[in-house]
MIDOSE-1310 file (N, C-alpha, C; in nm, 2 decimals, decimal comma, always signed):
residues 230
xxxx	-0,95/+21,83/+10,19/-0,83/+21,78/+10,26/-0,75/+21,69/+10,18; -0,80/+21,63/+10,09/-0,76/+21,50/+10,01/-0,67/+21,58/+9,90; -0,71/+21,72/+9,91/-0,67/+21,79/+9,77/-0,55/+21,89/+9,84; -0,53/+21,85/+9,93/-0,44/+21,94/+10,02/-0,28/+21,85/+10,00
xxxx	-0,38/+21,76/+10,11/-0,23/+21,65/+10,10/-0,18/+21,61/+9,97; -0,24/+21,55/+9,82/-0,22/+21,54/+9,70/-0,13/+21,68/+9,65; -0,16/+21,80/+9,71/-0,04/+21,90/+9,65/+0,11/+21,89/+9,78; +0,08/+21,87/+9,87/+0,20/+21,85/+9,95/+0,25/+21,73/+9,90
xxxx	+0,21/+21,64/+9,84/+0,30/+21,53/+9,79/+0,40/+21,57/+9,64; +0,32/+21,66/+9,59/+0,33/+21,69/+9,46/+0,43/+21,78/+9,46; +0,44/+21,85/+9,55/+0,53/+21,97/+9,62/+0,65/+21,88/+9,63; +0,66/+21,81/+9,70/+0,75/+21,75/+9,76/+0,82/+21,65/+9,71
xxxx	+0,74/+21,59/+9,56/+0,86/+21,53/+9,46/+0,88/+21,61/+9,40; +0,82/+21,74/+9,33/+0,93/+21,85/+9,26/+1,03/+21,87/+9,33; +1,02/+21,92/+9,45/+1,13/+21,96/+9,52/+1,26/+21,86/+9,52; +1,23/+21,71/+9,51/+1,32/+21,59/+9,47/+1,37/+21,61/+9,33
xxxx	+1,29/+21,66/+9,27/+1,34/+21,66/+9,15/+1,45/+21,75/+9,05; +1,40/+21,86/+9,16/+1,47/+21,99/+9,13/+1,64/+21,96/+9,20; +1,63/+21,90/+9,30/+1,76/+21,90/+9,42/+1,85/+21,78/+9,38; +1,78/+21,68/+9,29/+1,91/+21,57/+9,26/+1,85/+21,43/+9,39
xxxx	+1,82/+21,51/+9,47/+1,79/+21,40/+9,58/+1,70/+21,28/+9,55; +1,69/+21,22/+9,67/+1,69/+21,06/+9,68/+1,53/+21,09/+9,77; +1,44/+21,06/+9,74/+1,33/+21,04/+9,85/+1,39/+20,96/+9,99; +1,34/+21,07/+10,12/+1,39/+21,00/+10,23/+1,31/+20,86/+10,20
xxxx	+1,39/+20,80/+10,30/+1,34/+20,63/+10,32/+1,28/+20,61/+10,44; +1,16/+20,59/+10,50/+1,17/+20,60/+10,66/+1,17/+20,46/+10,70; +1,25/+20,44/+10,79/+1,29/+20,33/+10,87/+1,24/+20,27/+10,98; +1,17/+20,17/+10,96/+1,09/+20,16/+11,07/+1,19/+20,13/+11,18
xxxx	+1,11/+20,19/+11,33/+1,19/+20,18/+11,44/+1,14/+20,07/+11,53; +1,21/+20,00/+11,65/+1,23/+19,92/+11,75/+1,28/+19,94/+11,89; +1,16/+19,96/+11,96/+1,24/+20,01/+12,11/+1,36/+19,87/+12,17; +1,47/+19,94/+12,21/+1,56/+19,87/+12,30/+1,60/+19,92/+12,37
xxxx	+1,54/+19,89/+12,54/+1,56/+19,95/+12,68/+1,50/+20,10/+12,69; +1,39/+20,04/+12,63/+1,34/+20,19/+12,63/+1,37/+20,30/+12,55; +1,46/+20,27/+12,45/+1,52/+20,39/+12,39/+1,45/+20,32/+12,23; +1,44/+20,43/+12,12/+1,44/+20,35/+12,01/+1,53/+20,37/+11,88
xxxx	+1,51/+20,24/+11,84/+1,66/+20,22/+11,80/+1,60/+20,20/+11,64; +1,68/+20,25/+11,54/+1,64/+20,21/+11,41/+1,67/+20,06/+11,38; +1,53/+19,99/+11,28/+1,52/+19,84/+11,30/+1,65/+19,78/+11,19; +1,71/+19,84/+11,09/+1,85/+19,83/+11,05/+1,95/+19,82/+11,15
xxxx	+1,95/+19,84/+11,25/+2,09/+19,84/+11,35/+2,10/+19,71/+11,31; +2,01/+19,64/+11,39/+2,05/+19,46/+11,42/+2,10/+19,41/+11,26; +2,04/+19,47/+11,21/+2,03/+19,41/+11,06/+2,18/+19,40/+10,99; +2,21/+19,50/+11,04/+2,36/+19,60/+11,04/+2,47/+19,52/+11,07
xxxx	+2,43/+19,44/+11,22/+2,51/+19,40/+11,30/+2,56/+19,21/+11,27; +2,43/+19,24/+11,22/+2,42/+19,06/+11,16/+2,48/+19,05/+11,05; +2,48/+19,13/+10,97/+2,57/+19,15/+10,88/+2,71/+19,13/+10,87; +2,74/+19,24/+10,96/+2,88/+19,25/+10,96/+2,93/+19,15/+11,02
xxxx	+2,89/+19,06/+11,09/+2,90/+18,93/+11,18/+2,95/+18,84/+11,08; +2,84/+18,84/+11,00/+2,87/+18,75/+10,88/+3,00/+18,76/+10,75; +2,99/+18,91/+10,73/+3,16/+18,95/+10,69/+3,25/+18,88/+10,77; +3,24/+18,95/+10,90/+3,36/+18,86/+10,99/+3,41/+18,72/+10,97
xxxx	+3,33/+18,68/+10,98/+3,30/+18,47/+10,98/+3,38/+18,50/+10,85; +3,34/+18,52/+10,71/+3,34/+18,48/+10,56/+3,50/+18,52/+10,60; +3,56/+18,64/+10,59/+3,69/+18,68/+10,58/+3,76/+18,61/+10,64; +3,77/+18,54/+10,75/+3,83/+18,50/+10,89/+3,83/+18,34/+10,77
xxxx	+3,74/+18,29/+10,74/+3,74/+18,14/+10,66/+3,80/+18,15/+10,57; +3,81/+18,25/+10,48/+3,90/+18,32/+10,37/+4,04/+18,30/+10,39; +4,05/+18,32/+10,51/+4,20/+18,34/+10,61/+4,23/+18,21/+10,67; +4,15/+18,10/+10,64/+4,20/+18,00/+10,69/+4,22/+17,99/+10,84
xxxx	+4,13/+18,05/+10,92/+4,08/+18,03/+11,07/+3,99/+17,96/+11,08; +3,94/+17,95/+11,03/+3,79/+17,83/+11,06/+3,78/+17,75/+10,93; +3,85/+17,69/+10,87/+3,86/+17,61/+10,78/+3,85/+17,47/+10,89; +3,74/+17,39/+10,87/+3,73/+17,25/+10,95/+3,84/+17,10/+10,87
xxxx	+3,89/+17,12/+10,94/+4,05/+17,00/+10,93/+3,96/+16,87/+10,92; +3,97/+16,80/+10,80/+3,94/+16,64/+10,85/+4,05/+16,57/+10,87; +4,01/+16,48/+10,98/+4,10/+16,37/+10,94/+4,11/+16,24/+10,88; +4,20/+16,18/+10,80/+4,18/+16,09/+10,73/+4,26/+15,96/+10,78
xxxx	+4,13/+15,91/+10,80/+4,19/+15,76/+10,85/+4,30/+15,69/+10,81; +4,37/+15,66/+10,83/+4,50/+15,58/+10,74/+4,50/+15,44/+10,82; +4,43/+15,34/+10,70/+4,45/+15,21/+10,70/+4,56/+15,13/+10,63; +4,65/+15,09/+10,64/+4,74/+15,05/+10,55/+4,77/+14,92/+10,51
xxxx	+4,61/+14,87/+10,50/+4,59/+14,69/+10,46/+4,50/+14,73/+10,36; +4,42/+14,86/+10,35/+4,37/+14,90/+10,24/+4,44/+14,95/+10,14; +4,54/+15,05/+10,22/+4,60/+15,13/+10,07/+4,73/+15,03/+10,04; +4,77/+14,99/+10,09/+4,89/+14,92/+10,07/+4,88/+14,76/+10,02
xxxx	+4,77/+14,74/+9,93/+4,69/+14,62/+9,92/+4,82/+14,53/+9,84; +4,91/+14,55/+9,79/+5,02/+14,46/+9,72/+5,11/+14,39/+9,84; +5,09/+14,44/+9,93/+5,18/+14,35/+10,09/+5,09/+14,28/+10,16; +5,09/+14,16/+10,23/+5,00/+14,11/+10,28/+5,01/+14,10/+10,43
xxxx	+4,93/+14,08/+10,54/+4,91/+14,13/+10,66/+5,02/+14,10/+10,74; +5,10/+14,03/+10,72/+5,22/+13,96/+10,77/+5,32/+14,08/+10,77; +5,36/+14,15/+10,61/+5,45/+14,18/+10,56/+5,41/+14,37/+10,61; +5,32/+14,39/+10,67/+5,33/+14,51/+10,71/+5,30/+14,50/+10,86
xxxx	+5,26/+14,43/+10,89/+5,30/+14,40/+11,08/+5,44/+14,42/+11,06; +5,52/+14,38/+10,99/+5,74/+14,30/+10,99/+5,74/+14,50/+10,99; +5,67/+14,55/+10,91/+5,73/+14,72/+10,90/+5,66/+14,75/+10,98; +5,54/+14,77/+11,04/+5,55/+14,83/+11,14/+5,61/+14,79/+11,30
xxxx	+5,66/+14,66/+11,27/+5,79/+14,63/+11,37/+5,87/+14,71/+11,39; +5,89/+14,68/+11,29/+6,07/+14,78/+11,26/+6,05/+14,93/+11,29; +5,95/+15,02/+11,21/+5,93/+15,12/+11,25/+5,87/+15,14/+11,39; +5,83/+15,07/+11,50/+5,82/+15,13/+11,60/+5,95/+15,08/+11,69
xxxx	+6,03/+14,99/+11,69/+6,12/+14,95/+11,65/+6,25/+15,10/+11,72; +6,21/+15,17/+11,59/+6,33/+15,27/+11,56/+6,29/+15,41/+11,61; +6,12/+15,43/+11,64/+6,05/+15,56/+11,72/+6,10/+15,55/+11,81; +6,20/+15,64/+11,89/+6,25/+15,64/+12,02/+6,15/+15,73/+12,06
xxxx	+6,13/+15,85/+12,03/+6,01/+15,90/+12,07/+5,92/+15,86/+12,12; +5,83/+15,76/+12,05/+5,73/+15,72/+12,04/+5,59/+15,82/+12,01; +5,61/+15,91/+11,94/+5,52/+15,97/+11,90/+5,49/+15,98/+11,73; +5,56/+15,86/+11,72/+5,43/+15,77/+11,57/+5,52/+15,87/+11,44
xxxx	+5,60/+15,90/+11,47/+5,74/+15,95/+11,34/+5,90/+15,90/+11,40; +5,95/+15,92/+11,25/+6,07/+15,88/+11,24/+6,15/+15,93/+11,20; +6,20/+16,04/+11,32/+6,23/+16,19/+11,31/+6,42/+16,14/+11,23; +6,51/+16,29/+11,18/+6,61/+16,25/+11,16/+6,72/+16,16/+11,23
xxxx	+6,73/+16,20/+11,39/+6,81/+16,09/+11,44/+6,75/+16,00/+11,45; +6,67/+15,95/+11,45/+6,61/+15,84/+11,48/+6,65/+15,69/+11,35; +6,62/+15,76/+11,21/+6,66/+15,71/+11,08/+6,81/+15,73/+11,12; +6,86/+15,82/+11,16/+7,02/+15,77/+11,16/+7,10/+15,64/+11,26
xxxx	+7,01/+15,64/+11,34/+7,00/+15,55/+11,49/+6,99/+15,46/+11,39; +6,87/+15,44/+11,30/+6,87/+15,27/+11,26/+6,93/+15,27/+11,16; +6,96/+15,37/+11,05/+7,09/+15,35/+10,94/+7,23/+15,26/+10,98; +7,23/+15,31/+11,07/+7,38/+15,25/+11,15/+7,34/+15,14/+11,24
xxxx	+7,20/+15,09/+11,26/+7,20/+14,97/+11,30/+7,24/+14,84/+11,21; +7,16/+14,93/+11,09/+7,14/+14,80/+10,97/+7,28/+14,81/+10,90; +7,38/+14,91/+10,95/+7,52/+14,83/+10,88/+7,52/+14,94/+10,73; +7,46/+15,03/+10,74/+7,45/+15,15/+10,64/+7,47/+15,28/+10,67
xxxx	+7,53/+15,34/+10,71/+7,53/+15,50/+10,81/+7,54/+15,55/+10,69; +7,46/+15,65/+10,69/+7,44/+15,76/+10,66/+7,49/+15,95/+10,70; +7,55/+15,99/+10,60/+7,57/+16,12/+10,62/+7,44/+16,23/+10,63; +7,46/+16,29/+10,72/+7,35/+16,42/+10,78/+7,22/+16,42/+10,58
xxxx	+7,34/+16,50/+10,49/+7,28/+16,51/+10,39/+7,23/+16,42/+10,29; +7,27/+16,27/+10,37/+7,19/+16,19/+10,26/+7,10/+16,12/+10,38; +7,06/+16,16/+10,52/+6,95/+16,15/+10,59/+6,87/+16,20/+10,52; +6,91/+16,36/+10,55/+6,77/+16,45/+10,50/+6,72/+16,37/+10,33
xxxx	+6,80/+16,38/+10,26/+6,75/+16,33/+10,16/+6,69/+16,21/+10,13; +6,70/+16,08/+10,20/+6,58/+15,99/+10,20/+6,50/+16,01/+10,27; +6,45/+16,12/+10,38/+6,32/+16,12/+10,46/+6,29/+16,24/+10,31; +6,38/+16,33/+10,24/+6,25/+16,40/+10,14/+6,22/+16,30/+10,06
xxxx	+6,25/+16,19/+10,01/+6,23/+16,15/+9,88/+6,10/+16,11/+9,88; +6,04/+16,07/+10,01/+5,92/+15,98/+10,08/+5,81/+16,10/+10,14; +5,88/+16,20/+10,20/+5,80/+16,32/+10,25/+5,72/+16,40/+10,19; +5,58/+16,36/+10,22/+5,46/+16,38/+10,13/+5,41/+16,55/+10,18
xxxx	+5,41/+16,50/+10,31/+5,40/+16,67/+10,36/+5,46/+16,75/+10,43; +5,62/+16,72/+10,37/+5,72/+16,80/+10,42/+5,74/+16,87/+10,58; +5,71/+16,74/+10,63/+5,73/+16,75/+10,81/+5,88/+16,76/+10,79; +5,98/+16,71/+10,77/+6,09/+16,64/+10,80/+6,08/+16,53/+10,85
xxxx	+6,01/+16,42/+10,84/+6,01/+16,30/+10,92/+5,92/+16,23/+10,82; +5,93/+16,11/+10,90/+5,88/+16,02/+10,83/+5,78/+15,91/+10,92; +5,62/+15,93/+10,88/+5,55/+15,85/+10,93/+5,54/+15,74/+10,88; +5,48/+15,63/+10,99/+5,40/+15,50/+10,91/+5,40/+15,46/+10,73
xxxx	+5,33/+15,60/+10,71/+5,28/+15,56/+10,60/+5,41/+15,60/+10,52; +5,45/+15,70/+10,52/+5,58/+15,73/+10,43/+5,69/+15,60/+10,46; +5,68/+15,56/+10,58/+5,77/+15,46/+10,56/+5,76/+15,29/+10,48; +5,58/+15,31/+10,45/+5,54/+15,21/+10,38/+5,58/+15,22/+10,23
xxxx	+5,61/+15,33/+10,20/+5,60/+15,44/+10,08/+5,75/+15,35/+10,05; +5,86/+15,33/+10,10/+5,99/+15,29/+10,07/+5,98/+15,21/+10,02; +5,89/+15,10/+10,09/+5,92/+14,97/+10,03/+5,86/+14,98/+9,91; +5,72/+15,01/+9,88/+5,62/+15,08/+9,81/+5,76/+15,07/+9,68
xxxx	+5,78/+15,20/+9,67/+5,92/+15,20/+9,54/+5,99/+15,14/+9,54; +6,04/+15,03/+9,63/+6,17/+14,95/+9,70/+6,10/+14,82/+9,54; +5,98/+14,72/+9,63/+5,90/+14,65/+9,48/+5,91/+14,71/+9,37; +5,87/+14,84/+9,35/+5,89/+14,84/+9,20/+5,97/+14,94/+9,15
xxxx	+6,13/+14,87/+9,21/+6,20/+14,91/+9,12/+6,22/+15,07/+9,12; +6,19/+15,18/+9,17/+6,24/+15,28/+9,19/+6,32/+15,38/+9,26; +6,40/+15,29/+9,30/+6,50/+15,38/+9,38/+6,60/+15,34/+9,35; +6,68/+15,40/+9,36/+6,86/+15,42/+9,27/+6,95/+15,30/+9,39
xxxx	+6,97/+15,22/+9,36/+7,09/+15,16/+9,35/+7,17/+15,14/+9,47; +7,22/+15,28/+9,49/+7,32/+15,36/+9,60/+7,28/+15,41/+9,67; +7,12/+15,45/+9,69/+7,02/+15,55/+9,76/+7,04/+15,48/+9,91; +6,99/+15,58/+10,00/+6,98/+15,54/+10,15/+6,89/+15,44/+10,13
xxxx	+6,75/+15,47/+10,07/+6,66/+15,36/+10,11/+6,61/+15,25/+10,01; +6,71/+15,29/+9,95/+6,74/+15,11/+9,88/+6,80/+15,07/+10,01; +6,92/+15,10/+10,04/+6,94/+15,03/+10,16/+6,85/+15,00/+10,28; +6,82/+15,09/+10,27/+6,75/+15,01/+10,40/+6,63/+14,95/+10,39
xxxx	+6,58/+14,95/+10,26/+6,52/+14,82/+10,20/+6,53/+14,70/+10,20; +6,65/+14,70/+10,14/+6,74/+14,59/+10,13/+6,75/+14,50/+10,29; +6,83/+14,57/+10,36/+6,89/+14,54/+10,47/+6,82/+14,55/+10,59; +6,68/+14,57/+10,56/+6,53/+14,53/+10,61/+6,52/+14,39/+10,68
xxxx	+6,52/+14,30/+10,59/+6,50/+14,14/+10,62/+6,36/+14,14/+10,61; +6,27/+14,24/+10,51/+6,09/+14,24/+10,50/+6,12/+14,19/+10,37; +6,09/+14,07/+10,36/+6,07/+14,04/+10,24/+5,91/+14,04/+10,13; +6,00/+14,14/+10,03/+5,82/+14,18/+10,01/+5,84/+14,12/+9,83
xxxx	+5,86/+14,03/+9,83/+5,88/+13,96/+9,66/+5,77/+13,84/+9,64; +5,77/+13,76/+9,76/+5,76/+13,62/+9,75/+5,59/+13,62/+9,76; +5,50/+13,75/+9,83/+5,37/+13,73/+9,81/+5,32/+13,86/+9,78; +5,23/+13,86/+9,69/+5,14/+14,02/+9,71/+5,20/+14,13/+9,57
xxxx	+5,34/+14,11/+9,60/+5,35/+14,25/+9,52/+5,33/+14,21/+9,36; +5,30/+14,31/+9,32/+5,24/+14,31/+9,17/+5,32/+14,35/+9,07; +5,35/+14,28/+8,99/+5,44/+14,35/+8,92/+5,58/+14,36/+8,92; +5,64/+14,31/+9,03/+5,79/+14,29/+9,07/+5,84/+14,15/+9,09
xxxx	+5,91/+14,08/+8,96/+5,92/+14,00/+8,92/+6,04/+13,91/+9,05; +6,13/+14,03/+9,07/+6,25/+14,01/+9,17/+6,25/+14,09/+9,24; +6,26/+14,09/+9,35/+6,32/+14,21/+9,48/+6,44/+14,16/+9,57; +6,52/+14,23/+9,50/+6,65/+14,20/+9,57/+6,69/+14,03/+9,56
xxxx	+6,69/+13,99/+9,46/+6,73/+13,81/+9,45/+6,85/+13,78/+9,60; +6,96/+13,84/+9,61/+7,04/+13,80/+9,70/+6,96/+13,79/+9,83; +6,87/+13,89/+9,80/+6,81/+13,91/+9,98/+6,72/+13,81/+9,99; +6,66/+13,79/+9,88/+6,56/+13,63/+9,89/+6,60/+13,52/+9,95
xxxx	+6,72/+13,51/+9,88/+6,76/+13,40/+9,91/+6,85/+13,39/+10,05; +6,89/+13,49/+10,10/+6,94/+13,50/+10,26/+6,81/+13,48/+10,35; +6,69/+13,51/+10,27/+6,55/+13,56/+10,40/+6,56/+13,41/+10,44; +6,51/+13,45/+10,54/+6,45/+13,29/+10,60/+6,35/+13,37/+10,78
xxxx	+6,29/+13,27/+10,82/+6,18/+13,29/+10,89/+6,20/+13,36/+11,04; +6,34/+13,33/+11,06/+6,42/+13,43/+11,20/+6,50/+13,55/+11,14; +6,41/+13,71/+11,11/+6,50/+13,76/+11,03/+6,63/+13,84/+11,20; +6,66/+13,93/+11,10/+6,77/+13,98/+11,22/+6,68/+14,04/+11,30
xxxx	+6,58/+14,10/+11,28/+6,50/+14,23/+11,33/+6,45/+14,14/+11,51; +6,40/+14,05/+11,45/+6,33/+13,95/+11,56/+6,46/+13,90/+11,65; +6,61/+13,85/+11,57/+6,68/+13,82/+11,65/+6,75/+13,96/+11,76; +6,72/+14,07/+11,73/+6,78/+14,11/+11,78/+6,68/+14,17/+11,94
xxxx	+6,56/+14,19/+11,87/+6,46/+14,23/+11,94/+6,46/+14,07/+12,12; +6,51/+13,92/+12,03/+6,51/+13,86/+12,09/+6,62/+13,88/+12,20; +6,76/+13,88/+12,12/+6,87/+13,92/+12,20/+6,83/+14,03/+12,31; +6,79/+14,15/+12,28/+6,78/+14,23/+12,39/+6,68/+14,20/+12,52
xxxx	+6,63/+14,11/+12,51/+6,52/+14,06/+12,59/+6,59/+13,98/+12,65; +6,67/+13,82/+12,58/+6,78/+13,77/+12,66/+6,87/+13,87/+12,75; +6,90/+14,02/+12,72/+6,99/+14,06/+12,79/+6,93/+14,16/+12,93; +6,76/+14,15/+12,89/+6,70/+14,17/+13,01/+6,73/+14,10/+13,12
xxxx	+6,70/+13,96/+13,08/+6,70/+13,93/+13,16/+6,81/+13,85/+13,27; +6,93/+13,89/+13,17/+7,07/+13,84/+13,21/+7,09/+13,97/+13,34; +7,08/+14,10/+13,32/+7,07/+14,17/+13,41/+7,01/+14,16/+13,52; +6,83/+14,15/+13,49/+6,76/+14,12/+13,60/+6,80/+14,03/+13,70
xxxx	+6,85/+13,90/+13,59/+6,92/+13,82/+13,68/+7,03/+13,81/+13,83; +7,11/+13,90/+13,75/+7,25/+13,93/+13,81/+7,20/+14,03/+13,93; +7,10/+14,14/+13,89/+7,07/+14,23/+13,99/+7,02/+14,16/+14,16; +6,89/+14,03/+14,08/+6,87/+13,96/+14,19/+7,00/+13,90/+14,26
xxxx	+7,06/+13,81/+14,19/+7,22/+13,75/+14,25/+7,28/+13,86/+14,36; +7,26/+14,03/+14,31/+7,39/+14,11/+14,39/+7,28/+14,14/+14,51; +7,16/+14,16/+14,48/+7,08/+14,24/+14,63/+7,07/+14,07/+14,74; +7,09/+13,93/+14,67/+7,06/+13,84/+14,73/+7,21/+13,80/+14,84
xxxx	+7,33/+13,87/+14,73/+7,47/+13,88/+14,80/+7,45/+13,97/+14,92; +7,39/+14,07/+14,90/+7,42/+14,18/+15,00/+7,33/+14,19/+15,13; +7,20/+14,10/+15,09/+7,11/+14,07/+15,21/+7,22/+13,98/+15,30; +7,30/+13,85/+15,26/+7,39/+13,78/+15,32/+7,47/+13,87/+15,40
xxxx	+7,49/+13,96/+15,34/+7,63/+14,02/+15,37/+7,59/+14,09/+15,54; +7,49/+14,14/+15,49/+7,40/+14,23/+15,59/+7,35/+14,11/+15,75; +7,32/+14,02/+15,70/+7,28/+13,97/+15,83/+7,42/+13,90/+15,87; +7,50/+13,87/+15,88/+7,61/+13,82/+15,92/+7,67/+13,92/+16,01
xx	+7,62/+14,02/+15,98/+7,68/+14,13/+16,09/+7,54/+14,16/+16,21; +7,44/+14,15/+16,19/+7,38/+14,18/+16,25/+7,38/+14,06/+16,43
């Protein structure tokens, strides 16, 4: 019997050998629901699972977004804690939005506060000069970025955000910055401890409550008015 099966094997790689062919492979099997299923299917399936995922991450669908904290008493270590509270004054300030940018009207709203207006194409052009990731706008931090070049000396002269550097009332010379011997001398010497930003933020508050006032005066007129007839 042993000499039987030994020539059926023998048989049966000539025959491989003669045909080119591939010895079958046999596959072990796995019943599923009763039926059986070759144990490569799953194997198959997990596979291709896994192509899916790779290509799809390839493609930038499942790439995991970090976010990065933005502290700006760390990165912005040449201003001291004073002097970036005064900007982020200002800048929320000028977010009418209030969704934490300083979209194009918004920079034009306060260009023309500070006594500087700006043309449409020299907007756009100081929110790019700052625009790190090409939103069109200008966050927090890009707006820290101005002054940032404003100390040292890098911005032109005539540029929007020289001006509004300038015409800021953040005086960023007198502590912290490194390296910037002068910032803006004229403006130094105009700073003092009530800048405009605070006076005006004051003003409008006075004019709260000049309203509120008057409002109470006219409902207190017209309660008069009202019982005199009754």
């Amino acid at each position: 019997m042993a000499s039987d099966e030994l020539t059926t094997k023998l048989s049966r790689r000539l025959q491989i050998g003669e045909g080119g062919g591939e010895e079958p492979v046999i596959v072990n099997k796995t019943r599923e629901n009763g039926a059986e299923k070759p144990a490569t299917a799953s194997a198959d399936t997990e596979l291709g699972a896994k192509l899916l995922r790779r290509g799809e991450m390839n493609e930038g669908e499942h790439h995991p977004r970090t976010m990065k904290v933005f502290n700006p008493y760390t990165e912005f270590k040449e201003f001291s804690r004073k002097q970036i509270k005064d900007m982020e004054r200002m800048f929320k300030q000028y977010d009418a939005g209030k969704d934490s940018f300083i979209d194009l009207m918004e920079l034009k709203l306060m260009m023309e506060k500070l006594g500087a207006p700006q043309t449409h194409l020299g907007l756009k052009n100081m929110i790019k000069e700052v625009d790190e990731d090409f939103d069109g706008k200008l966050s927090f931090r890009e707006f820290l970025l101005i002054f940032r070049k404003a100390a040292a000396g890098e911005l032109e002269e005539d540029s929007g955000l020289h001006a509004l550097a300038r015409l800021s009332e953040i005086d960023v010379s007198t502590e912290g910055v490194k390296g910037a011997k002068t910032f803006f001398e004229a403006k130094v010497q105009a700073m003092n401890e009530s800048s405009r930003f605070e006076a005006e933020i004051r003003q409008e508050q006075e004019e709260k409550k000049r309203q509120a006032e008057e409002k109470r005066q006219r409902q207190a007129a017209f309660k008069e008015l009202q019982s005199a007839f009754e």
